[in-house]
BAFI-3210 file (N, C-alpha, C; in Angstrom, 3 decimals, decimal comma, padded with zeros to 6 digits):
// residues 75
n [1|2|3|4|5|6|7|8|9|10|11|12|13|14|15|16|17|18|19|20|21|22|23|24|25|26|27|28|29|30|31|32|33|34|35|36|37|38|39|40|41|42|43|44|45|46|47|48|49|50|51|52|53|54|55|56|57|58|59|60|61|62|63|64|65|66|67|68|69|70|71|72|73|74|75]
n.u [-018,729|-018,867|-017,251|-015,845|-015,901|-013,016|-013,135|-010,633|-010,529|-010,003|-007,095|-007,293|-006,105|-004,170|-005,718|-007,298|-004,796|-003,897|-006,439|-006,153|-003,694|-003,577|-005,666|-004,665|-002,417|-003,900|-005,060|-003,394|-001,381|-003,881|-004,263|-002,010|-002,456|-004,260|-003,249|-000,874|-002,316|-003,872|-002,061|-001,165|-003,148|-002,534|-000,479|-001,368|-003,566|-006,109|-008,550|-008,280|-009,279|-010,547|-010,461|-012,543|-011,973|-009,497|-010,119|-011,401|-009,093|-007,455|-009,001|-008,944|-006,492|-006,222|-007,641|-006,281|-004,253|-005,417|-005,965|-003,613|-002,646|-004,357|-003,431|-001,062|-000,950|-001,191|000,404]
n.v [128,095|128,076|129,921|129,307|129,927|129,881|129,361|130,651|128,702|130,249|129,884|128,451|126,624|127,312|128,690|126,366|124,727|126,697|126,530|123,769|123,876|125,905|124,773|122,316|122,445|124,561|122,758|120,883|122,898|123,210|120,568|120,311|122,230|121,224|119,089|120,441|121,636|119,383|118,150|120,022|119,948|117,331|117,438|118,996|117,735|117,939|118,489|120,603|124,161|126,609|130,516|133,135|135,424|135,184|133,422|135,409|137,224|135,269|135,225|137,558|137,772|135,630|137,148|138,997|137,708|137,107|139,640|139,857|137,991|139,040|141,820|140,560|140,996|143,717|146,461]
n.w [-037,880|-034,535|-032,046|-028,996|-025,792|-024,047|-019,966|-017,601|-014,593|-011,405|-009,686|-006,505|-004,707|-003,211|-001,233|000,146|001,331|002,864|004,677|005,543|006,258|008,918|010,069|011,111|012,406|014,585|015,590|017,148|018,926|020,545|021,514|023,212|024,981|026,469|027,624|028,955|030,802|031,687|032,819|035,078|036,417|037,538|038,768|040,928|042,624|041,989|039,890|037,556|037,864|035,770|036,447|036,461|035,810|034,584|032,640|031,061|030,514|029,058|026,647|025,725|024,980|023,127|021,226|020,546|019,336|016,947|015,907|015,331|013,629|011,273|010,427|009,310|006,500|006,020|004,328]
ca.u [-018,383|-019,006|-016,578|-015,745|-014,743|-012,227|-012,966|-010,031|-010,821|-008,994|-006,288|-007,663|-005,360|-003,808|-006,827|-007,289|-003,686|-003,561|-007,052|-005,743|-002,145|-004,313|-007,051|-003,967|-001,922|-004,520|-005,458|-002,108|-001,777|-005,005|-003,640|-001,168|-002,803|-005,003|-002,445|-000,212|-003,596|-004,218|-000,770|-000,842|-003,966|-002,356|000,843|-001,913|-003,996|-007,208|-009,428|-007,996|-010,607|-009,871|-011,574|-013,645|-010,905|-008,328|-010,934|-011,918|-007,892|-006,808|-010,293|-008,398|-004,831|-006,785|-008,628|-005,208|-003,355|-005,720|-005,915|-002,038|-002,610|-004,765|-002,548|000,227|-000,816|-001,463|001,807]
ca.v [127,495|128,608|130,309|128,651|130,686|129,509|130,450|129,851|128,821|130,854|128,741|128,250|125,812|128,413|128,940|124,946|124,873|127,614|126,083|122,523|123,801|126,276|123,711|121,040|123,428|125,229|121,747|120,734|123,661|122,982|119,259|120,370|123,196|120,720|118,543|121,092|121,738|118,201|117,633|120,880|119,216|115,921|117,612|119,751|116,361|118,465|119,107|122,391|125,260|127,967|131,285|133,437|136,452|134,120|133,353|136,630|137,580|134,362|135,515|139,316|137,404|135,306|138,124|139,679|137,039|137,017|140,746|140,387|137,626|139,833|142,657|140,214|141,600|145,082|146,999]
ca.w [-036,618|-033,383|-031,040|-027,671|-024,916|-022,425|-018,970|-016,737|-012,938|-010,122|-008,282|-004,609|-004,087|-001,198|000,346|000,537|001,729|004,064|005,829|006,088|007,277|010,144|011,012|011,869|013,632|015,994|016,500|017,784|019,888|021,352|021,925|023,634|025,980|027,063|027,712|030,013|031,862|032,571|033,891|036,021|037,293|037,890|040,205|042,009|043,082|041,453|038,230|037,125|037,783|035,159|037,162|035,158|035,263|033,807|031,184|030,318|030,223|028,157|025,895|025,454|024,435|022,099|020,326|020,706|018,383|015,755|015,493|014,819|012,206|010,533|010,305|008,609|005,198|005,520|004,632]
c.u [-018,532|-017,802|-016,526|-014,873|-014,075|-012,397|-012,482|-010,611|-009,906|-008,073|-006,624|-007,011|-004,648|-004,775|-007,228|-005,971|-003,522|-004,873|-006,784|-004,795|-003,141|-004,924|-005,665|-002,964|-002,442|-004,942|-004,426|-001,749|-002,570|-004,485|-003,247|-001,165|-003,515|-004,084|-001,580|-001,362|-003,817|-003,191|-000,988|-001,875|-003,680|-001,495|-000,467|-002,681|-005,227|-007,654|-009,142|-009,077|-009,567|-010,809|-011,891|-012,668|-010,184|-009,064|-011,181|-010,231|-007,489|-007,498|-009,495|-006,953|-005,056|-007,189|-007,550|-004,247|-004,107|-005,895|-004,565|-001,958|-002,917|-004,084|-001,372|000,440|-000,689|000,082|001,696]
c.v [128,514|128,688|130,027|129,593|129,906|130,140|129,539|129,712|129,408|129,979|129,142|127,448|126,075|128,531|127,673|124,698|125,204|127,182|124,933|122,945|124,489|125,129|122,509|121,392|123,762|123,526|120,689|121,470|123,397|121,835|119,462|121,330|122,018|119,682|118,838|121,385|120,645|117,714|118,886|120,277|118,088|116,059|118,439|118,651|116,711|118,841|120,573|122,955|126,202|129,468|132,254|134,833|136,127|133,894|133,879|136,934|136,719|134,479|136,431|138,727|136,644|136,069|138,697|138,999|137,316|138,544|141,077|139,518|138,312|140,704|142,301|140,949|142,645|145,567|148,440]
c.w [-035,496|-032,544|-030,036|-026,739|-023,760|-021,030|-017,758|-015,217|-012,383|-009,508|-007,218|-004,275|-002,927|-000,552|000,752|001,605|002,899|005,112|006,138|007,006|008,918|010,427|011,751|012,949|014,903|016,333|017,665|018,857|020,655|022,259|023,517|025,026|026,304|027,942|028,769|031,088|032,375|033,277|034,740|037,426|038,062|039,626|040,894|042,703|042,797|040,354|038,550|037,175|037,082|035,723|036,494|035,000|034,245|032,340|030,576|029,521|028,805|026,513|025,099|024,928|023,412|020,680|019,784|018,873|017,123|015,158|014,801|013,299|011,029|009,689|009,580|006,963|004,722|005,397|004,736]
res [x|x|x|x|x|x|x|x|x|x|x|x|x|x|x|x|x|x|x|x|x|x|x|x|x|x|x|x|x|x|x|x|x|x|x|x|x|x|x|x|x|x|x|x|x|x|x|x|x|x|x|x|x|x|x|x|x|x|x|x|x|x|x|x|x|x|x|x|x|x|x|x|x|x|x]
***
């Protein structure tokens, strides 16, 4: 008889997990910035202009967060 090897699969079930939970989150967030922007727009009586400083800045606080996510693991 021939020998059968078992070869277990890896659980990814966290990395399934952990990109559903992110993807529904930042999309919520997002929601929700868009959301405070279109009301800021509403009380000003104008389509929000975001000005290209602001963009660059909000760009650098962005880059900012995920550099910190990153960092959650290292000890």
């Amino acid at each position: 008889m021939e020998e059968t090897e078992i070869i277990e699969k890896p659980d990814n079930s966290w990395k399934i997990q952990t990109l559903v939970i992110g993807g529904v989150l930042g999309a919520l967030v997002g929601v929700g910035a868009a959301f405070l922007l279109t009301k800021r727009g509403e009380q000003k009586g104008a389509p929000l202009a975001i000005p290209p400083g602001k963009g660059v800045q909000l760009g650098v606080m962005v880059a900012g967060l995920f550099r910190s996510l990153l960092s959650l693991g290292d000890d």
